[in-house]
BAFI-3210 file (N, C-alpha, C; in Angstrom, 3 decimals, decimal comma, padded with zeros to 6 digits):
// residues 163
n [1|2|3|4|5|6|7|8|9|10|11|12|13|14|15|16|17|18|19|20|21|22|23|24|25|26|27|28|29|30|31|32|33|34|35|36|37|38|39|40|41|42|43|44|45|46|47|48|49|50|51|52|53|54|55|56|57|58|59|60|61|62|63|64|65|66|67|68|69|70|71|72|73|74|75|76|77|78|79|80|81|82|83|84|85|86|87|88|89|90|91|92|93|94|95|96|97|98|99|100|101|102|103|104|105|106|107|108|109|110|111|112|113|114|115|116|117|118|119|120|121|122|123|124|125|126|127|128|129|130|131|132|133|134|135|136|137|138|139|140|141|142|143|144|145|146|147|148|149|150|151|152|153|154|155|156|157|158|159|160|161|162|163]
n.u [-007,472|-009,185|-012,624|-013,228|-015,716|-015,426|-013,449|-011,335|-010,751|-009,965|-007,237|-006,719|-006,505|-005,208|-002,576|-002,264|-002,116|000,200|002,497|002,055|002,718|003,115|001,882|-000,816|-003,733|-005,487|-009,664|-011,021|-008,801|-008,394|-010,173|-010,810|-008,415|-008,774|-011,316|-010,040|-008,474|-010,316|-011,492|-009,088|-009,406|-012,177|-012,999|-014,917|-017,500|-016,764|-014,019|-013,084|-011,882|-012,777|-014,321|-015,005|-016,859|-016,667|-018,007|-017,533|-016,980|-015,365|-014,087|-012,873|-010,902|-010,358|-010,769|-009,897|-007,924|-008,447|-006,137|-004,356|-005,696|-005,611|-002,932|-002,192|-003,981|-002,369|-000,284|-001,015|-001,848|000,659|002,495|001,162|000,643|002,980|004,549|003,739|001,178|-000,127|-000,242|-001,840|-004,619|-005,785|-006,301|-008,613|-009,290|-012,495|-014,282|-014,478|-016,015|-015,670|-017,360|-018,743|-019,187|-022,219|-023,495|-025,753|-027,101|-027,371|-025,560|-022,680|-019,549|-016,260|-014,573|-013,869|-014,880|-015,655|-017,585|-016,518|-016,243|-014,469|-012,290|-011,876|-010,309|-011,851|-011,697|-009,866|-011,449|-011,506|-009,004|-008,371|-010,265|-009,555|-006,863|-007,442|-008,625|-006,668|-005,642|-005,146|-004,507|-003,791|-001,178|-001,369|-003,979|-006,537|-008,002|-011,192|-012,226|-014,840|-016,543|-019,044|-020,638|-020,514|-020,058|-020,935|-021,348|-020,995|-023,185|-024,728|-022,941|-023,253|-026,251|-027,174|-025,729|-027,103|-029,698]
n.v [-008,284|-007,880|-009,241|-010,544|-011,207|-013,147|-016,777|-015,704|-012,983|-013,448|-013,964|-012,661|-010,170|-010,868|-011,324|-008,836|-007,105|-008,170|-007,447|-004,764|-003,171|-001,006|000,643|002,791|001,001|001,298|000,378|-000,031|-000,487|-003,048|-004,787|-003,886|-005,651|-007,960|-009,094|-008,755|-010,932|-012,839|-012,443|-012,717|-015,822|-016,844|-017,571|-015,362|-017,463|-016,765|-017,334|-019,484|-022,260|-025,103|-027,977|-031,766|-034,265|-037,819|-041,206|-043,807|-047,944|-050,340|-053,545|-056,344|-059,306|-059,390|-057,931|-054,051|-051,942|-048,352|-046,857|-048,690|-048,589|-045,774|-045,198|-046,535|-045,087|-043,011|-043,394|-044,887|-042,471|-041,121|-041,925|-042,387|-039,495|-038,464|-035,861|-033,467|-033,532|-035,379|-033,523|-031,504|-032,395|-032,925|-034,839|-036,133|-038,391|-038,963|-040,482|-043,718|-047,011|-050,043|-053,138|-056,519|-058,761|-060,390|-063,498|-065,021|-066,978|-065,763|-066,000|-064,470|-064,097|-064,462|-062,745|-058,774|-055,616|-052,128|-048,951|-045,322|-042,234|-039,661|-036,620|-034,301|-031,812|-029,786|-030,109|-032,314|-034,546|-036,940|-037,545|-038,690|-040,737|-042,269|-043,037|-044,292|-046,336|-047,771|-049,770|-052,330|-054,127|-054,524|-054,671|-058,022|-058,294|-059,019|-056,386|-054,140|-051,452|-049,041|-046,372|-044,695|-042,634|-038,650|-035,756|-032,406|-031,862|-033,143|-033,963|-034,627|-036,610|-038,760|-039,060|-041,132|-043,096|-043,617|-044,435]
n.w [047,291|044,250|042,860|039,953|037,468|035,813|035,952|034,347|034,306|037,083|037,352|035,079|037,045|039,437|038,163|036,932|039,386|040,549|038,709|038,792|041,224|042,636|041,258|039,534|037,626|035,895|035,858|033,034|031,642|032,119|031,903|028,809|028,085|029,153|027,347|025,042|024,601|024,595|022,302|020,205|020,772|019,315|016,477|013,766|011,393|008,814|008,719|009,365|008,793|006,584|007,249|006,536|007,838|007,729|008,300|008,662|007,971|009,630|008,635|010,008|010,996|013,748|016,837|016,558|017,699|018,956|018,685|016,728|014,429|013,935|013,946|011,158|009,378|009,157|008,647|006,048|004,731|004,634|002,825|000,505|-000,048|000,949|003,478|003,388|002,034|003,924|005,983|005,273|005,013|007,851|009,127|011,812|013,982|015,378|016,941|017,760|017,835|018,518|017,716|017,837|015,218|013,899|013,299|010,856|011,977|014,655|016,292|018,154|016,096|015,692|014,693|014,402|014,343|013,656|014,080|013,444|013,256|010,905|010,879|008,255|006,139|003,873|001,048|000,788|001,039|-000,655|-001,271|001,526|001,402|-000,658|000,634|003,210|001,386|000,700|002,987|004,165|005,852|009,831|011,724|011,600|010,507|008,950|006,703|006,050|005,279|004,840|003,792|004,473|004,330|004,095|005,446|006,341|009,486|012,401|013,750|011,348|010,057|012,307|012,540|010,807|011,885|014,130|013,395]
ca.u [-007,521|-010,497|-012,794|-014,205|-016,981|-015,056|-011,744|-009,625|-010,152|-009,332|-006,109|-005,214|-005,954|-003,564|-001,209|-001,604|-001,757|001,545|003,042|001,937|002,204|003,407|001,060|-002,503|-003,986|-007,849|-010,388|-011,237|-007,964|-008,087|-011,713|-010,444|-007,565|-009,814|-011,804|-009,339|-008,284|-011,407|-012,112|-008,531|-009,849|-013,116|-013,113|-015,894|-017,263|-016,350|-012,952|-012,615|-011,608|-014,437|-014,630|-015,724|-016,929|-016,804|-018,579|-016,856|-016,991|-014,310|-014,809|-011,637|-011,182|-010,634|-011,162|-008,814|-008,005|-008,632|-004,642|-003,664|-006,465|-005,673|-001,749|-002,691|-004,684|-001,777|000,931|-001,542|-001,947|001,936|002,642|000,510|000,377|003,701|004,255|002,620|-000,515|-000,702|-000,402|-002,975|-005,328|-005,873|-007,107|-008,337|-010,322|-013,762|-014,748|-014,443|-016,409|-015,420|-018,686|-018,741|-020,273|-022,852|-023,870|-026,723|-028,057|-027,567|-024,299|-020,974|-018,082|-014,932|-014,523|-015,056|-015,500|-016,937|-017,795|-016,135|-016,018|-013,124|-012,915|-010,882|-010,398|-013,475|-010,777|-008,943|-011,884|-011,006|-007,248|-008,282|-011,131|-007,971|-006,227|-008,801|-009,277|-005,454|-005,244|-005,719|-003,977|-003,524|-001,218|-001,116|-005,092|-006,948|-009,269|-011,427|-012,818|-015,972|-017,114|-020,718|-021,275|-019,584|-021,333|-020,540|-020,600|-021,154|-024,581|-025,476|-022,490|-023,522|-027,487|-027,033|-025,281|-027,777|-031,025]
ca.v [-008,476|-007,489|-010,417|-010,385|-012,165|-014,898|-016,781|-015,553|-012,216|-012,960|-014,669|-011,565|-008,795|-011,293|-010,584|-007,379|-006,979|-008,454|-007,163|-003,624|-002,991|000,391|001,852|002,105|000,686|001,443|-000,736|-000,426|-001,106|-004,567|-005,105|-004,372|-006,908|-009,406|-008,697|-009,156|-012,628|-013,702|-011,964|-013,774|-017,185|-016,932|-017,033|-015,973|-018,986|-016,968|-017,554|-020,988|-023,963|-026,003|-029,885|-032,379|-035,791|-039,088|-042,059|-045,119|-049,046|-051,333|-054,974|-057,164|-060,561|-059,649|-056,407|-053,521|-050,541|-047,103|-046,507|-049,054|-048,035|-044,019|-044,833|-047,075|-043,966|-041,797|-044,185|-044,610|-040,990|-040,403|-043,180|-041,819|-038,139|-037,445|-035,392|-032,364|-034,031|-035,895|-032,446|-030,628|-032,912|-032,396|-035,846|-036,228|-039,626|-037,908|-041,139|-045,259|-047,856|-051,539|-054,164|-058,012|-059,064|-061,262|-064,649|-065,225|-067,679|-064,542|-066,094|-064,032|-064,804|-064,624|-061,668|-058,059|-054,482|-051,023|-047,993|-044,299|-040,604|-039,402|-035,858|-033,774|-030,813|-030,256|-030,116|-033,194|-035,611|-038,082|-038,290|-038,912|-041,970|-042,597|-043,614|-045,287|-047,772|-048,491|-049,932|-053,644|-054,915|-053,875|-056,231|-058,927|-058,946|-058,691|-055,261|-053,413|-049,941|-048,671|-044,719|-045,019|-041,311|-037,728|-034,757|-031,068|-031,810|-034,197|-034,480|-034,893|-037,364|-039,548|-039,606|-042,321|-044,808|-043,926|-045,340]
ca.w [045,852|043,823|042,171|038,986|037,186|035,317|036,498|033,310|034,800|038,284|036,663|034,919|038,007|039,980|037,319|037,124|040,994|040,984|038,294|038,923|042,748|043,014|040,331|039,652|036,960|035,163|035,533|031,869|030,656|032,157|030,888|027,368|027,489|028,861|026,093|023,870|025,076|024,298|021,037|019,546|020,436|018,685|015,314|013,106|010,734|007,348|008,784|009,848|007,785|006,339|007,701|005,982|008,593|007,121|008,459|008,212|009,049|009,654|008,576|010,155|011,420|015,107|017,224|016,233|019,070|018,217|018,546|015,888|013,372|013,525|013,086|010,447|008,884|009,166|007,642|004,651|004,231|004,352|002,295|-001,112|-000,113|001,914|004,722|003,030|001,890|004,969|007,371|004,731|005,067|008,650|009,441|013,108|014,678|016,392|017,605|016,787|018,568|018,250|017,539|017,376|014,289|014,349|011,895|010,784|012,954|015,820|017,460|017,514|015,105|015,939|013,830|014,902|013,456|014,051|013,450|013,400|012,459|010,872|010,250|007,321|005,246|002,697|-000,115|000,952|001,062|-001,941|-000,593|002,624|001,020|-001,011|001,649|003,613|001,081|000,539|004,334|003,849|006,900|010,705|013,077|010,531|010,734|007,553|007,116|004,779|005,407|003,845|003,897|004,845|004,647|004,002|006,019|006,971|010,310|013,303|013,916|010,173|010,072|013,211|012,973|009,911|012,329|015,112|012,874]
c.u [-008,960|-010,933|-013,735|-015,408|-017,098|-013,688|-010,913|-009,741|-009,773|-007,789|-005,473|-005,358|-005,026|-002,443|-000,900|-001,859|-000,228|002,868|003,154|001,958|002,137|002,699|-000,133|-002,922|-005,512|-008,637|-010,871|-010,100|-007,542|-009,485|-011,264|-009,471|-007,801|-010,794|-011,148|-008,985|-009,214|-011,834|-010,872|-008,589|-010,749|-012,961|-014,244|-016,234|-016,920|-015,449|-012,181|-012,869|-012,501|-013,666|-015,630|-016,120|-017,319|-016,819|-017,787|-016,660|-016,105|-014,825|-013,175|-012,036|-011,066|-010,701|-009,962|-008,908|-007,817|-006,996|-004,305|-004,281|-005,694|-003,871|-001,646|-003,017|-003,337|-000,603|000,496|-001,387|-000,063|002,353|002,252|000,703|002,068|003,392|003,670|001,567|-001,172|-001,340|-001,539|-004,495|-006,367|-006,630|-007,356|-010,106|-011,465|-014,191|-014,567|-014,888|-016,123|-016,959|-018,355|-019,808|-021,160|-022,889|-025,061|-027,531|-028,200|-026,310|-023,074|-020,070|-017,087|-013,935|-015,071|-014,685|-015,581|-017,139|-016,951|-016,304|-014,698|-013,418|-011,376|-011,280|-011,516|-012,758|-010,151|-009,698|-011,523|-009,302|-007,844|-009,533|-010,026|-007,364|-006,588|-008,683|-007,874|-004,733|-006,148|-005,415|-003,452|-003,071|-001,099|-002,670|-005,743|-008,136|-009,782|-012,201|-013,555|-016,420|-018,128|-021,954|-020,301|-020,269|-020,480|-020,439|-021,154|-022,090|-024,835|-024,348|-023,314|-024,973|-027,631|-026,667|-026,099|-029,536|-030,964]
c.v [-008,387|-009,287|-009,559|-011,591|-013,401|-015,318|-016,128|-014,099|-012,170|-013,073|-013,406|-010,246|-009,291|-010,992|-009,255|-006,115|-007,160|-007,864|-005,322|-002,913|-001,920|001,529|001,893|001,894|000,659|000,462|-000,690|-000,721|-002,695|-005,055|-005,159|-005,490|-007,936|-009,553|-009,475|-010,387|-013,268|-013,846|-012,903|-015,216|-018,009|-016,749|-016,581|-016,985|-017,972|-017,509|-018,390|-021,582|-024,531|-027,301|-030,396|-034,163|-036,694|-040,123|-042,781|-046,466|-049,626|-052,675|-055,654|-058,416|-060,718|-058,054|-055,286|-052,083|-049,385|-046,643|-046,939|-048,445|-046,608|-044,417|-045,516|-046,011|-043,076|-042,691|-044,059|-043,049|-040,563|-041,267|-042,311|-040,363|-037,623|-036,774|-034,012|-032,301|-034,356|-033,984|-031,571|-031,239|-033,220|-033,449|-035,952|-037,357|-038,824|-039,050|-042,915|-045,946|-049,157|-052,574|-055,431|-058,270|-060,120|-062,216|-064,489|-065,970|-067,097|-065,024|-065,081|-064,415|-064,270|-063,045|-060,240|-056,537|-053,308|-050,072|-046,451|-043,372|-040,187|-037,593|-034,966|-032,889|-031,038|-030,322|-031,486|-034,576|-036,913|-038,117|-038,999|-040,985|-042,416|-043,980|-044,559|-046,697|-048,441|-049,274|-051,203|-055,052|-054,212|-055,055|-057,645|-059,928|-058,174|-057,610|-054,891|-051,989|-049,026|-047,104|-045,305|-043,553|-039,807|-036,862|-033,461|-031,157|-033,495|-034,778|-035,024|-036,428|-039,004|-039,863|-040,661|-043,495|-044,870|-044,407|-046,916]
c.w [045,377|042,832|041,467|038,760|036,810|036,120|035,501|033,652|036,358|038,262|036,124|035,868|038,865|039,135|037,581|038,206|040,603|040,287|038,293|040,691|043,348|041,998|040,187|038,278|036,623|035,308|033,918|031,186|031,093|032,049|029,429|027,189|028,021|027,784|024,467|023,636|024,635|023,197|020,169|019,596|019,718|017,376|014,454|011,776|009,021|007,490|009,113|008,833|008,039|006,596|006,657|007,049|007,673|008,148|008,031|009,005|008,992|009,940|008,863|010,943|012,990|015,532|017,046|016,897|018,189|017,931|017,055|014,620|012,594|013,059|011,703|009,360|008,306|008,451|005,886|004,236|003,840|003,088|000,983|-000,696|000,059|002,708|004,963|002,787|003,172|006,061|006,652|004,480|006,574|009,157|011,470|013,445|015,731|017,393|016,972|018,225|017,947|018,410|016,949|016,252|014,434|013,271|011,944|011,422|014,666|016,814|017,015|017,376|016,101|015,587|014,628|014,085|014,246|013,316|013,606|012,871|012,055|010,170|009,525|006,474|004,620|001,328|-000,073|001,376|000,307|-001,321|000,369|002,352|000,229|-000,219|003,002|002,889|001,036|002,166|004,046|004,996|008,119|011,676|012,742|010,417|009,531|007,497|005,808|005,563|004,417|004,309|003,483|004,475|005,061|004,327|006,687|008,610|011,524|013,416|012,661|010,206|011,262|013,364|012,002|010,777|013,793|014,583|012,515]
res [x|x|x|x|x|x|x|x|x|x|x|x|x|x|x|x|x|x|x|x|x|x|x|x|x|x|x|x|x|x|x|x|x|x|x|x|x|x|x|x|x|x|x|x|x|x|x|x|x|x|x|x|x|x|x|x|x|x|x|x|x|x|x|x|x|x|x|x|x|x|x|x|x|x|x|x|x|x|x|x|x|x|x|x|x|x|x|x|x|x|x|x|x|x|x|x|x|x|x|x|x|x|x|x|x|x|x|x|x|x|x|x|x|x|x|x|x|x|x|x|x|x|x|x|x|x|x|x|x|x|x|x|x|x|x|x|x|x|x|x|x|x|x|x|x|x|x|x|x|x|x|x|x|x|x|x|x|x|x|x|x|x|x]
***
């Protein structure tokens, strides 16, 4: 069996070893449809959907897992939008860290919090802060959720909560 340069073409001359056994087949016509494989996964950026990341903290009275939060997220969103707003809105959790708050005299409460990225359509920001703020309880534990920061993309989003 012949080897190529990457695995996704050794993947498809085993194929089309196996599928071709009794014939011969070009080496450039299995260069172009590796080629091609590669060229429909890439998109260029006129043609990709704009993001919008939003920053956001969660202030609750005890620690709240990234699970309950995001379905939380997604109830609100169906809830005011429906199941067409919700799916065009394209909400997806990038990241959430949980943090004990502290008092002022530097001990930790009881209470805890964090921080997250949430990221969504660039059209469908204000639903999506919308719906954010209408989430007032998770678990039968009391929350509030503040947008800290709305940014084209990750880095610009995330260097605010790393100063």
């Amino acid at each position: 069996m012949k080897k190529a340069k990457c695995k996704s073409q050794n993947k498809l001359l085993f194929k089309k070893e196996r599928l071709t056994r009794g014939t011969t087949i070009f080496p450039f016509c299995l260069f172009a449809i590796c080629n091609l494989q590669f060229a429909l996964l890439i998109l260029p950026p006129s043609l990709r959907e704009r993001r919008r990341y939003l920053l956001f903290e969660v202030l609750c009275e005890r620690e709240i897992d990234k699970r309950e939060l995001l379905k939380e997220i997604w109830d609100s969103l169906y809830s005011l939008y429906g199941d067409v707003g919700a799916s065009e809105s394209k909400v997806w959790l990038i990241e959430y860290h949980n943090h004990k708050r502290e008092d002022a005299n530097g001990s930790n409460s009881s209470g805890g919090g964090g921080v997250g990225v949430l990221r969504c359509a660039h059209d469908k920001v204000e639903e999506v802060r919308a719906s954010l703020a209408c989430i007032h309880s998770i678990n039968e534990a009391r929350i509030g959720i503040r947008v800290l920061k709305i940014s084209g993309t990750i880095k610009g989003a995330t260097a605010t909560r790393l100063r």
